[in-house]
N, C-alpha and C positions, 0 to 999 in steps of 0.2 A: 227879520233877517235881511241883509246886507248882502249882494254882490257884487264881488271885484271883476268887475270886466276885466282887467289886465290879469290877473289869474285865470279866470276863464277861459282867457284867448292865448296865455302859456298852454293850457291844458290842452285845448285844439291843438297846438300847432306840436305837442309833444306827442298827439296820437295821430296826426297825420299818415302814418301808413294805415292806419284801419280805416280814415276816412277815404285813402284813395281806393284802398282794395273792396270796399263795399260798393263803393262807386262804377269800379271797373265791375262786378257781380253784377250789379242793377243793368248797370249799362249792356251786357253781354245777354242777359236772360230778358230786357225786353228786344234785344236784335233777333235774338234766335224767335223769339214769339210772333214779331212783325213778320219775319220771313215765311215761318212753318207752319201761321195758325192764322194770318190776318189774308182774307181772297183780295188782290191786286186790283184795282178798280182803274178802268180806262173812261175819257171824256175826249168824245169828237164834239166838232163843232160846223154846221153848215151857216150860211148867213145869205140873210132877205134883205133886200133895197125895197123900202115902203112906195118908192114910185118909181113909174118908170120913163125911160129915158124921154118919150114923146110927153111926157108931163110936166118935164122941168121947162118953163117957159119963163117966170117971171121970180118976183120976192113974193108976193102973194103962194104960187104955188108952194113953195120952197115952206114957206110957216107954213101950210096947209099940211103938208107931209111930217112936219115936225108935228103935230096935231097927232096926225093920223098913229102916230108910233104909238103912243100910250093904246091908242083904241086896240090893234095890232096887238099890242102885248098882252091884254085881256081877253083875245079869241082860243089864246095859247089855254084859260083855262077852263075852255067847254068842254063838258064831256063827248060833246060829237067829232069834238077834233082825236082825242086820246082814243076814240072805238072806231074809227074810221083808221087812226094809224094803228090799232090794235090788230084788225081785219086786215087791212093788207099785208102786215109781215107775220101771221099768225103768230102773235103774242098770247101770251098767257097771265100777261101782270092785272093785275086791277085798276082802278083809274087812280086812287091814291098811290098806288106805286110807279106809274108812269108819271105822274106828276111829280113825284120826287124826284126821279130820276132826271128830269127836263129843267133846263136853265136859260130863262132868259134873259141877253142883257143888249142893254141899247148905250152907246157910249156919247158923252157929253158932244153935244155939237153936229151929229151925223143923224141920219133915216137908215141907218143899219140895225138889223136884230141880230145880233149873235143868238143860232139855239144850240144849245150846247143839251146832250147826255152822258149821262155815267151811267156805265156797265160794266160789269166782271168781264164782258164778253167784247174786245173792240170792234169786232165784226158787226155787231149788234148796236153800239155805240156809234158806229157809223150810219148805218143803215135807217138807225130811228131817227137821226139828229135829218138826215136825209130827205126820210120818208113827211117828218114834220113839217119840212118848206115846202117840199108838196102840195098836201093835205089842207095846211093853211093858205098859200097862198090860194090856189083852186076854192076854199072857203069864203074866203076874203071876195072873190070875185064874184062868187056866185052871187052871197049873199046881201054886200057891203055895195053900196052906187059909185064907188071908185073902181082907180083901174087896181088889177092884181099885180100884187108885191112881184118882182122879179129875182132870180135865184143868183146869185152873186158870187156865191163859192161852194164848194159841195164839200162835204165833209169826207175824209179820209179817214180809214183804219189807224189809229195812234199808233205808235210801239212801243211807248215808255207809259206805265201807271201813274196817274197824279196823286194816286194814294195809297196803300201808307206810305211816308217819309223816313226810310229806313235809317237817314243819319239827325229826324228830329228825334225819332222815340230813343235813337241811342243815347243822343243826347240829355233826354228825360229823363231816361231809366238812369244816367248817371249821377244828374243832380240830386233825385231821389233818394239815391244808397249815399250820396255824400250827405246830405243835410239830414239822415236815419240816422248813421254814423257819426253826426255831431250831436245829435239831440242826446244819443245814448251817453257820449260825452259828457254832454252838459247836464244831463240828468245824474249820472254819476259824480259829477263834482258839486252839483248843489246836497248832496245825500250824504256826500264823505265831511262829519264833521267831525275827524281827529284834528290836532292841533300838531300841529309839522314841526314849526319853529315856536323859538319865543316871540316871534314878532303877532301871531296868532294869535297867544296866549294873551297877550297885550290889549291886544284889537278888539277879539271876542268877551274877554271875561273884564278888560281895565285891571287886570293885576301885574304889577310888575315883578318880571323875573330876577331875583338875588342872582340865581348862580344856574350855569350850564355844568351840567356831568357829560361829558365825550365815554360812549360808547363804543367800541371796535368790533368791529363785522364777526369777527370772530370768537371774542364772547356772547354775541347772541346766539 
């Protein structure tokens, strides 16, 4: 079997309203499900300076500190750090679910840690992202023969969710009901094997047509 893409792509663009109206559907019923069924997720972020200001002396120190990040970033996944910030803001998560919630990033070139958390709650999202420069840094110093990280910025209460994205999913949900909406299309025209014209006739079977009889709408 044989398809004509150039018929296939008449057929789209001849059912063009069912693709858009499927589209605008998908598109409306994942909006209304992101709004009414997905919990809003807020991300604060506080941030650590790996040394402190009495430390920056030379280029020695300076790669020393850059050193020292990666070590830093690995303290983030002891479970004394997560039960220590678990105890003081009486949490209830487990250490797998505070570590999910917890982000850390260091960006090219700096002795910065971004610790970043998500929460349903931004109260809470602040307060952890908070309490975690704390905890660490005080960690860091007890534990570690360097000086302790200094606190750089403190995290604020967000007021906008970074998640969901109520004009990606709409966006989804539209390409979705459009490309459903074409498949049934296209499914439908690979299935419909009447014979239209004589040019059909010609194409699919190689017999050529003598003669056309015209029909009027109104004898059928």
């Amino acid at each position: 079997m044989t398809i004509d893409l150039v018929d296939l792509f008449y057929r789209l663009l001849a059912n063009w309203k069912l693709i858009l109206i499927m589209g605008l559907v998908f598109a409306l019923a994942f909006g209304a499900y992101t709004i009414y069924f997905v919990t809003p997720m807020y991300r604060a972020t506080s941030i650590i300076y790996v040394l402190s200001p009495e430390s920056i002396l030379n280029v020695s120190t300076l790669q020393l500190g850059t050193a020292l990040t990666s070590d830093y970033i690995k303290v983030f996944d002891m479970w004394e750090v997560h039960d220590e910030v678990a105890k003081n803001l009486n949490l209830d998560y487990s250490y797998t679910e505070m570590r999910n919630m917890l982000s850390i990033t260091n960006d090219t070139g700096t002795r910065m840690l971004d610790i970043s958390v998500t929460s349903p709650s931004p109260k809470e999202a602040a307060d952890m992202a908070n309490e975690y420069a704390k905890v660490v840094s005080s960690y860091i110093g007890e534990t570690m023969a360097t000086d302790k990280p200094n606190l750089m910025s403190v995290a604020l209460e967000p007021t906008n969710p970074v998640s969901p994205s109520r004009v990606r999913n709409i966006a989804i949900g539209f390409i979705l009901g459009a490309l459903l909406a074409a498949a049934i299309v296209t499914v439908g025209f690979l299935l419909d094997d009447k014979f239209k014209t004589a040019e059909d006739i010609r194409q699919y079977t190689g017999m050529v047509t003598l003669a056309v009889v015209p029909i009027e709408e109104e004898e059928i």
